[in-house]
C-alpha positions in Angstrom: 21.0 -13.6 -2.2 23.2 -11.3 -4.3 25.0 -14.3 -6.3 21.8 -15.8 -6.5 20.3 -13.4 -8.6 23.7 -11.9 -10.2 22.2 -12.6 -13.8 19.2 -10.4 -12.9 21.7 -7.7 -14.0 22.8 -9.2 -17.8 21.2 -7.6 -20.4 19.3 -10.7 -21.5 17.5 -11.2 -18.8 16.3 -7.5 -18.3 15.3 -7.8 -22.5 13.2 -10.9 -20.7 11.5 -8.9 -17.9 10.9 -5.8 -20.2 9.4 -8.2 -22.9 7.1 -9.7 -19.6 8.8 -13.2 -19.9 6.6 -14.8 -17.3 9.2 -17.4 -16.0 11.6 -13.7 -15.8 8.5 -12.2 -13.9 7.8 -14.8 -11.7 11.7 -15.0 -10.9 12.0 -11.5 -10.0 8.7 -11.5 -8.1 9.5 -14.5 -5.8 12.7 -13.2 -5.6 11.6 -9.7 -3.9 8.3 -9.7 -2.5 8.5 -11.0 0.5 11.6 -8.8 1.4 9.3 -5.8 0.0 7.3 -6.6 2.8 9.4 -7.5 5.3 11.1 -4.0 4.9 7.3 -2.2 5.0 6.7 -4.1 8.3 10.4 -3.6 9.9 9.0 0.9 9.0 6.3 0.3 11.2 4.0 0.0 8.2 0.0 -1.9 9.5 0.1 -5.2 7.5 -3.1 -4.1 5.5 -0.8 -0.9 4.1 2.0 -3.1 3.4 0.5 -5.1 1.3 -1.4 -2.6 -1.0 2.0 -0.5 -0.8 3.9 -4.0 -2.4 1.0 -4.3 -4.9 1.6 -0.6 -5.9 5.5 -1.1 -5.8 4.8 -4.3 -8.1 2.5 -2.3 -10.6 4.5 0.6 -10.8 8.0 -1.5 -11.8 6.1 -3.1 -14.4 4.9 0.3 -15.5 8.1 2.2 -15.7 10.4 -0.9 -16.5 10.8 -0.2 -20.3 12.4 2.9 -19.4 14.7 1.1 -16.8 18.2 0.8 -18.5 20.1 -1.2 -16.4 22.7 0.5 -14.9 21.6 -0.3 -11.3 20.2 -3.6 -9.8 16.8 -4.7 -10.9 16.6 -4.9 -6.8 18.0 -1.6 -6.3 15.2 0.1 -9.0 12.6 -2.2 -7.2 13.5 -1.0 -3.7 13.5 2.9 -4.7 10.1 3.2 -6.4 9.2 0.9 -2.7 10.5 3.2 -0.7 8.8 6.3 -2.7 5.8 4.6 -2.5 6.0 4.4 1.6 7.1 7.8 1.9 3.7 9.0 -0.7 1.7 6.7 1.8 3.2 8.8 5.1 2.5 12.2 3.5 -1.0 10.7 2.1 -1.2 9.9 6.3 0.1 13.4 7.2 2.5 11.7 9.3 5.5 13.3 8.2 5.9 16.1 11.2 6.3 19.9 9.9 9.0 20.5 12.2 11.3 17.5 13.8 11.0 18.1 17.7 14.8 16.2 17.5 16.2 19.6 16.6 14.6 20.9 20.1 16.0 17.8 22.2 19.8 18.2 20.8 19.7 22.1 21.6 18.9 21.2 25.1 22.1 19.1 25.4 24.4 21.6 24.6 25.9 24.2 26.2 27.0 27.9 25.0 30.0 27.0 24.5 28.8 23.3 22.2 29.9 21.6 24.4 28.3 18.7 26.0 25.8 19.9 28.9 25.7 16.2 30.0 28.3 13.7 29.1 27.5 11.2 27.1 26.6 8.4 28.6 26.9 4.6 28.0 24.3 2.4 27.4 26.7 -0.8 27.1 26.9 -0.6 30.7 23.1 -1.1 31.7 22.1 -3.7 29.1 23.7 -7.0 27.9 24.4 -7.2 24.0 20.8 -9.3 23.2 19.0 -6.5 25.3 20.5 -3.4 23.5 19.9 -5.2 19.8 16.6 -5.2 21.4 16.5 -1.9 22.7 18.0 -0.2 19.1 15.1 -2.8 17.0 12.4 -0.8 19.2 14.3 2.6 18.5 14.1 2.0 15.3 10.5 1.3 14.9 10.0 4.9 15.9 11.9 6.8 13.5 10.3 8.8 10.7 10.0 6.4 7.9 13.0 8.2 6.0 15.0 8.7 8.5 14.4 5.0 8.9 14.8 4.1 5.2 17.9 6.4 5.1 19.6 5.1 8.7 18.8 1.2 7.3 20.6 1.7 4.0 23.7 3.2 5.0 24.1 2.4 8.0 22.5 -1.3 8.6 22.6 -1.9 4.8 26.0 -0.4 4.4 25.1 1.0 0.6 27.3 3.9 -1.2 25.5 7.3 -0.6 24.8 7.5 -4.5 22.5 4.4 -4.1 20.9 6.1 -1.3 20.1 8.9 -2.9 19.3 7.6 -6.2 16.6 5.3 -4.0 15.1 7.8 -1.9 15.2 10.6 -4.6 17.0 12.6 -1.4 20.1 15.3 -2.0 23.2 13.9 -0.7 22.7 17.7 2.0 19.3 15.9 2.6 20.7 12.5 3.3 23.1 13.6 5.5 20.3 16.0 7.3 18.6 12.7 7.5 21.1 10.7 8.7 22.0 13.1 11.2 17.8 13.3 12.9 17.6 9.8 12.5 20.8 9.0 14.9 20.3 11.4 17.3 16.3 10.2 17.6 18.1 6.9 17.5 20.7 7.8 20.4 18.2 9.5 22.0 16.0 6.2 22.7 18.4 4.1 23.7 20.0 6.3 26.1 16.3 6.3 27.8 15.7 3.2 27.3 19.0 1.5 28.3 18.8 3.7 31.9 15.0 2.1 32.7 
């Protein structure tokens, strides 16, 4: 997909989108919609939501994109007003939680001494490799959605931590706080899962 749309980043093609080109329009929005809502669906986002959350997405790029200058990936601008636009749809929601019960759960594994008060243990062992990518899919599904967002773009999505950042309007301190909830939630599952 990247090569295929390399020349969504040349200058002349982003004069076309801004100018509302409608085979540029119609490139770009074939191009990214359905993985707009594949990703809404893969953040345990109702189908209904997802949809008005892509229209919004949609609206909003075409809203802000004379300001856009270009120094990022058309897909990369897309994907951070999407992701803004899920997390304004979880606080709308009140689902983001006040405090993160994670915190709670990884105090009660250590000892005085931070050590561990349990060893680790190993999920490999219980599960075959199909089962645990199924096991860590339904992990994920429960995560906050940006712990999710954050986990699936650096981690999954393997993106620089400006990018991240820069797409979920986030501190690098808040990424990594993120980051950091969002694997122990994530090791957390699996290790009770994997042992069932």
């Amino acid at each position: 997909m990247a090569k295929k749309n390399e020349h969504f980043r040349s200058p002349e093609f982003l004069e076309k989108l801004q100018n509302r080109d409608d085979l540029a329009v119609t490139e770009v929005v074939n191009a990214y919609t359905t993985h707009l809502y594949k990703a809404g669906m893969g953040m345990g986002i109702s189908e209904e939501k997802v949809q008005d959350i892509c229209h919004n997405t949609w609206a909003t790029f075409f809203e802000i994109l004379p300001r856009f200058e270009g120094r990022s990936h058309v897909r990369t601008f897309l994907f951070g007003i999407f992701y803004n636009k899920c997390s304004e749809a979880y606080r709308q929601n009140g689902k983001f939680e006040k405090a993160d019960p994670i915190e709670e759960v990884m105090e009660s594994r250590f000892k005085d001494n931070d050590h561990w008060s349990n060893p680790i243990s190993e999920p490999e062992r219980y599960v075959n490799q199909a089962q645990m990518i199924d096991i860590i899919e339904k992990c994920m599904e429960g995560l906050p959605v940006q712990q999710k967002a954050a986990f699936s773009l650096k981690v999954v999505e393997q993106r620089s931590t400006e990018e991240v950042c820069n797409i979920l309007d986030v501190t690098n301190t808040n990424l990594r706080q993120l980051l950091y909830r969002g694997k122990n939630r994530l090791r957390e599952c699996v290790e009770k899962m994997a042992q069932m």
